[in-house]
N, C-alpha and C positions, 0 to 999 in steps of 0.2 A: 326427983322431977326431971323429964326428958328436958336434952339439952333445946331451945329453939333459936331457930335459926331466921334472923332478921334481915332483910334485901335493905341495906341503907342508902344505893344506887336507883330504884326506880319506885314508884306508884305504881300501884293497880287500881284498874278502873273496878266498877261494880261485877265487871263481866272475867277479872283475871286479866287480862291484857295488860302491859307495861304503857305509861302513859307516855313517856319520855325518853323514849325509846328509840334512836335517829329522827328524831322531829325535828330537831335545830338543822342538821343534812338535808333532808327533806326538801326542808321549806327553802334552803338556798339554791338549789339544786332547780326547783321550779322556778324559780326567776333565772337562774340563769342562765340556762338552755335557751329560753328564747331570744334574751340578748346575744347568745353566741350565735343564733342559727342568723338574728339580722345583721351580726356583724361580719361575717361570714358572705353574705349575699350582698352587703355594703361592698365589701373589699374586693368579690370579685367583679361588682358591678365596674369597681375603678381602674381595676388591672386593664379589664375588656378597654375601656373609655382611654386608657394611657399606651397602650398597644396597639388596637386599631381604628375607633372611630375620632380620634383625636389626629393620627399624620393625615388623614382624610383631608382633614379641614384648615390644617396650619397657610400662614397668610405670609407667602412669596416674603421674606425679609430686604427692602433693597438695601444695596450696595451702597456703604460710605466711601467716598472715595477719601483715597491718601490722598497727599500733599504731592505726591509724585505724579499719580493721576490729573489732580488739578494743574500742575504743571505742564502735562501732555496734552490737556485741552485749551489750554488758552495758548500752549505756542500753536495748536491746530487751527484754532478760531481769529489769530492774529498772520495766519502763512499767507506771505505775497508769492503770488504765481503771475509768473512773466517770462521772457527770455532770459533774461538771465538769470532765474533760478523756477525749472520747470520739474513739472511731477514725470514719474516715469508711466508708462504705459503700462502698466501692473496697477498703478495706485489705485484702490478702491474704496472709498470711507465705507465706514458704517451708515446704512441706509435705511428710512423708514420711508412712509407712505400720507405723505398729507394733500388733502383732493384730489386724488387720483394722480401726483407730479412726486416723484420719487425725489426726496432731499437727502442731507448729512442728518444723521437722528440728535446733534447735538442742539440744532435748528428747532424740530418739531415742538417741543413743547411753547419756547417763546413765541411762533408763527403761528401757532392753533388762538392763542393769547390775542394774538396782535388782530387776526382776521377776525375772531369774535367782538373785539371792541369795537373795531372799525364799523363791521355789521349791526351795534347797540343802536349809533346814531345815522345809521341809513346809508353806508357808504362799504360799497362790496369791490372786495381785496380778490380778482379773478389772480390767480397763481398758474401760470402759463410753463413755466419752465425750473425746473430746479437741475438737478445733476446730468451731465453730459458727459458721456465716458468718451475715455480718448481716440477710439475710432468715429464714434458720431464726430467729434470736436472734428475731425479732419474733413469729415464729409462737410460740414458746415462754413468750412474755412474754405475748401475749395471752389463751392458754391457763390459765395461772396466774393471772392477774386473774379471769378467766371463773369461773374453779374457786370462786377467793375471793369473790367478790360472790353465788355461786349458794348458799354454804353460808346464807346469810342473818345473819351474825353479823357481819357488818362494813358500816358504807355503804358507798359508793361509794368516797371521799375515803379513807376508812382501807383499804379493801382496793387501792385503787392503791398507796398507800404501802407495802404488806404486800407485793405481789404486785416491787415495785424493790427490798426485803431481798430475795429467793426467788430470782427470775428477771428480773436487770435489763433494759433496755429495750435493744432494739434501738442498736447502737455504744456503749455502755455497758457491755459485758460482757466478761471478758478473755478468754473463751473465745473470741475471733471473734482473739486473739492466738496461738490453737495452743499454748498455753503451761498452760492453766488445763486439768487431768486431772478426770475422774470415776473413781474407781475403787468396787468393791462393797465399800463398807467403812464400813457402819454401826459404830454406838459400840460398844463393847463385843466386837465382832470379831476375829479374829484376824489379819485385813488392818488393822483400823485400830489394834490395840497395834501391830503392827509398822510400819507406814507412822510412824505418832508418834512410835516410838524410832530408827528407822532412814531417816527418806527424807530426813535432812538431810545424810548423808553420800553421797548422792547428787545432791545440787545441787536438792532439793523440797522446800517448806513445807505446813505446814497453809495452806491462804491465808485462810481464815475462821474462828480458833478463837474459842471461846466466850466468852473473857475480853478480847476484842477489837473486840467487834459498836460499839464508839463508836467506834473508827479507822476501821473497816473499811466501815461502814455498811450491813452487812452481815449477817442473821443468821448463828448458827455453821450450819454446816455440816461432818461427819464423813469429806466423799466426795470434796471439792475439794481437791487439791494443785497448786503452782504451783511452774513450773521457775523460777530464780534463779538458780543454776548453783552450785557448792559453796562459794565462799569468802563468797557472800551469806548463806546457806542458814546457815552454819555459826555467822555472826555474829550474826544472826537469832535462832538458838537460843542464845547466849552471852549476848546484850545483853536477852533473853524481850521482843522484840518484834513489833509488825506490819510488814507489808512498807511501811505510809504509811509506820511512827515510822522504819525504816529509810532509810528515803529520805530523810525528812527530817534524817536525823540526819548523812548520810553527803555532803548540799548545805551541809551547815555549816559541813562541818570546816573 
């Protein structure tokens, strides 16, 4: 009897074909191709997205400040400018722009604050003067002496003196710091009751009041306010003093 020869590896169909014949390959092979071809178009969609429309959009990270920085700012925010310790004619703060009066920017954000509250209950903060660089400051100094010596009521000697209460001398002036406001706010005003009860809980003092002209050396003035920042501001008005006696008080402890 011829030898015969049995296939124990595959079926055949009715037609001779192997039935099982890469079918299990096959059949993975069609699934898989289409999850490689979406992951494939996933991955490059992300590349693209992580490359270049993602630095498009990333969002400014501010700046924490050190402990060293904060320290730079509050001895900035507490500096007495006078004769005997005067900025040099180079000094320029850092400057922003609020209502068209150029300030110190460390000012801007509490005075944006301060001028919209004021404005909630009907009482408008006109902002007249902020930074005065030290060639203005001289023009302005010597304008106010001029003033003084033409009225005829003063020498020489006492309207110089009068004219360093009024409008100090060139680098002498804290305005040339961005820090020292004008605002329209004579006495009795409705900007200067509000500015007196309210600009300390925005980090602003009176910086020359009336009961102070022997600190300050200064006559009062109703229209000066000086940034300090709040936690000065607020002990200023607790302790009822000048920004000297603060200063000094605050080198002692």
């Amino acid at each position: 009897m011829p030898y015969k020869r049995y296939d124990i590896t595959n079926t055949y169909s009715y037609r001779g074909r192997k039935k099982n014949e890469n079918v299990v390959f096959k059949t993975v092979m069609l699934c898989l191709i289409p999850l490689l071809i979406v992951g494939v178009l996933f991955l490059g969609g992300f590349i693209s997205y992580k490359l270049i429309i993602k630095d498009m959009y990333v969002e400014p990270v501010k700046p924490v400040a050190t402990a060293d920085e904060a320290a730079l700012h509050e001895e900035e925010l507490l500096r007495i400018v006078n004769e005997a310790d005067p900025l040099e004619s180079t000094y320029v703060p850092v400057l922003t722009t609020v209502n068209g009066v150029e300030v110190n920017s460390l000012s801007a954000d509490s005075l944006n604050k301060m001028i919209d509250a004021a404005e909630e209950i009907g009482v408008t903060l006109t902002l007249k003067k902020g930074y005065v660089s030290y060639e203005e400051q001289a023009k302005l100094h010597e304008k106010t002496y001029e003033s003084l010596k033409k009225s005829g009521n003063l020498s020489q000697i006492k309207a110089e003196a009068e004219a360093k209460k009024l409008c100090p001398l060139a680098g002498e002036s804290e305005s040339q710091t961005g820090l020292l406001l004008e605002f329209d706010s004579p006495v009795n005003s409705e900007a200067y009751k509000w500015l007196v009860k309210h600009s300390v809980n925005y980090g602003f003092i009176l910086r020359y009041p009336e009961a102070k002209e022997s600190d300050t050396g200064m006559s009062f003035n109703p229209t000066l306010y000086r940034y300090v920042g709040k936690e000065a501001s607020e002990n200023i008005r607790r302790y009822d003093m000048s920004l000297e006696e603060y200063v000094t008080h605050i080198s002692i402890r």
